[in-house]
C-alpha positions as CSV (number, residue, x, y, z in Angstrom):
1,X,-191.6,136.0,3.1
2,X,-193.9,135.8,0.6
3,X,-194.0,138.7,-1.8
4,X,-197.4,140.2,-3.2
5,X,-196.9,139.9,-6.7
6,X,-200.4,138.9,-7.9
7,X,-202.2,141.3,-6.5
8,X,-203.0,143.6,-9.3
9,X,-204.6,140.6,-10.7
10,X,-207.1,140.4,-8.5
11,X,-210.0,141.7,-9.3
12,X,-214.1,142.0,-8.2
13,X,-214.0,138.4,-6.0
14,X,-216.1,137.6,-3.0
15,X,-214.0,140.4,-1.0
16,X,-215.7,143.5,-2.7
17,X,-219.0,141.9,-3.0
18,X,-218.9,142.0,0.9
19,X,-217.1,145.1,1.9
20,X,-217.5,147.7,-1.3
21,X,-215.2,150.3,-1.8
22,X,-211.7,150.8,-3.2
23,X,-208.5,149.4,-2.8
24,X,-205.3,151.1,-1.9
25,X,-201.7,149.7,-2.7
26,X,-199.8,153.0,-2.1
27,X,-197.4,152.7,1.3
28,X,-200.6,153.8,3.8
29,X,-200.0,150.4,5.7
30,X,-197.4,148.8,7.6
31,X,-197.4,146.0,9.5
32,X,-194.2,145.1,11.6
33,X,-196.1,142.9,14.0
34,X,-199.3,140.7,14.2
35,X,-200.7,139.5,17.7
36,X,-202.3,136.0,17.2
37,X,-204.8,135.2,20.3
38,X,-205.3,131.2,20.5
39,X,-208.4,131.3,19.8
40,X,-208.6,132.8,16.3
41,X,-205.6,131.1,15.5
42,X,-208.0,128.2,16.3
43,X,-210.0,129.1,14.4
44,X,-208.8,130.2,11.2
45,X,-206.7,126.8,11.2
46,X,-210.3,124.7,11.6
47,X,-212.4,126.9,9.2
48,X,-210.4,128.2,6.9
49,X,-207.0,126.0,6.6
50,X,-204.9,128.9,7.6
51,X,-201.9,129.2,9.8
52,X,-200.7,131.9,11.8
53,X,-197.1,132.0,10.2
54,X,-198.7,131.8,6.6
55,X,-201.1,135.3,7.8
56,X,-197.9,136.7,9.4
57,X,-195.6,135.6,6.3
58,X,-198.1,137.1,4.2
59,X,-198.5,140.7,5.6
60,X,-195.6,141.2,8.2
61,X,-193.1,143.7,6.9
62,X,-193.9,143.9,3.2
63,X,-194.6,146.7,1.3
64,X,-197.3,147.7,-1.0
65,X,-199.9,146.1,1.0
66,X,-203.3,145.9,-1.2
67,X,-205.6,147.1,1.4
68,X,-208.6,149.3,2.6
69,X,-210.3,150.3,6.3
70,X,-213.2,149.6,7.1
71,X,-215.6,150.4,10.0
72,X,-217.8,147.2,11.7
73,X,-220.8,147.7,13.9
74,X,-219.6,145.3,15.8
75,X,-215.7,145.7,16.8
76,X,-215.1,148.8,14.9
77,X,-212.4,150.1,12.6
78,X,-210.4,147.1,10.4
79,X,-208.1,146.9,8.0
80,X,-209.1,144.7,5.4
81,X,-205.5,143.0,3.4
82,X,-205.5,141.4,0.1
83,X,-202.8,139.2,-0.4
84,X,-201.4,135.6,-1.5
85,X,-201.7,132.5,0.4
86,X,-200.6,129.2,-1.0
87,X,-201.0,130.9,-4.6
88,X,-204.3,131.3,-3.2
89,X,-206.3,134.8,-3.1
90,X,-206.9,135.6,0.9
91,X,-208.5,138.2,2.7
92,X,-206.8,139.1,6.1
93,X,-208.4,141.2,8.5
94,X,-206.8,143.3,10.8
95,X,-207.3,145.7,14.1
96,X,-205.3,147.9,15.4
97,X,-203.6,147.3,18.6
98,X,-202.5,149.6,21.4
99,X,-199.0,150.3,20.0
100,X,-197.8,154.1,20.1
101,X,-196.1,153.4,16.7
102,X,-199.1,152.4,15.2
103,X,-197.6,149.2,13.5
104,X,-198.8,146.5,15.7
105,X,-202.0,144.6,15.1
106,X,-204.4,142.2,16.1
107,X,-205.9,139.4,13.7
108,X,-209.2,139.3,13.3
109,X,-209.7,136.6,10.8
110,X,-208.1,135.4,7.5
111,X,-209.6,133.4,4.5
112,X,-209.2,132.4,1.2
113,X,-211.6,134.3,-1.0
114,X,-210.9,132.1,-4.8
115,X,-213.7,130.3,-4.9
């Protein structure tokens, strides 16, 4: 898996400029699983050149997620992820699934945000 080393690098990118706010990076998130529906794994393969096993090996079971929540008109609260892809800056967005332990999610979308 890949670890987030970068991450403190990365600074005011296209990622704040749409969802304002700060970023956390202190043990608030975990993710143990990511459910992957076939159609935005579709999709985020076509639009954004993004697997699912690059999102999953990105964010699955590593700590010191950079992160922050964040509230859409449309499908609610998210959890918005800033990690490494390919060396590459992404933005991986999250929602929580029905899971007692609070550790599965669903993917939303994932992108790279370097321009």
């Amino acid at each position: 898996m890949q670890a987030n080393t970068r991450l403190a690098s990365i600074g005011t990118d296209r990622a704040d400029a749409q969802t304002g706010g700060t970023w956390e990076h202190v043990g608030g998130l975990w993710v143990a699983r990511i459910q992957i529906s076939a159609r935005t794994k579709k999709k985020i393969e076509q639009r954004h050149g993004i697997t699912g096993d690059e999102v999953r090996d990105a964010v699955v079971c590593i700590a010191g997620l950079t992160y922050k929540r964040s509230y859409s008109e449309e499908r609610g609260w998210r959890w918005l992820i800033k990690t490494q892809i390919r060396e590459r800056d992404a933005l991986i967005v999250l929602y929580d699934a029905d899971d007692p332990l609070g550790d599965i999610y669903r993917l939303g979308s994932a992108y790279f945000i370097d321009s």
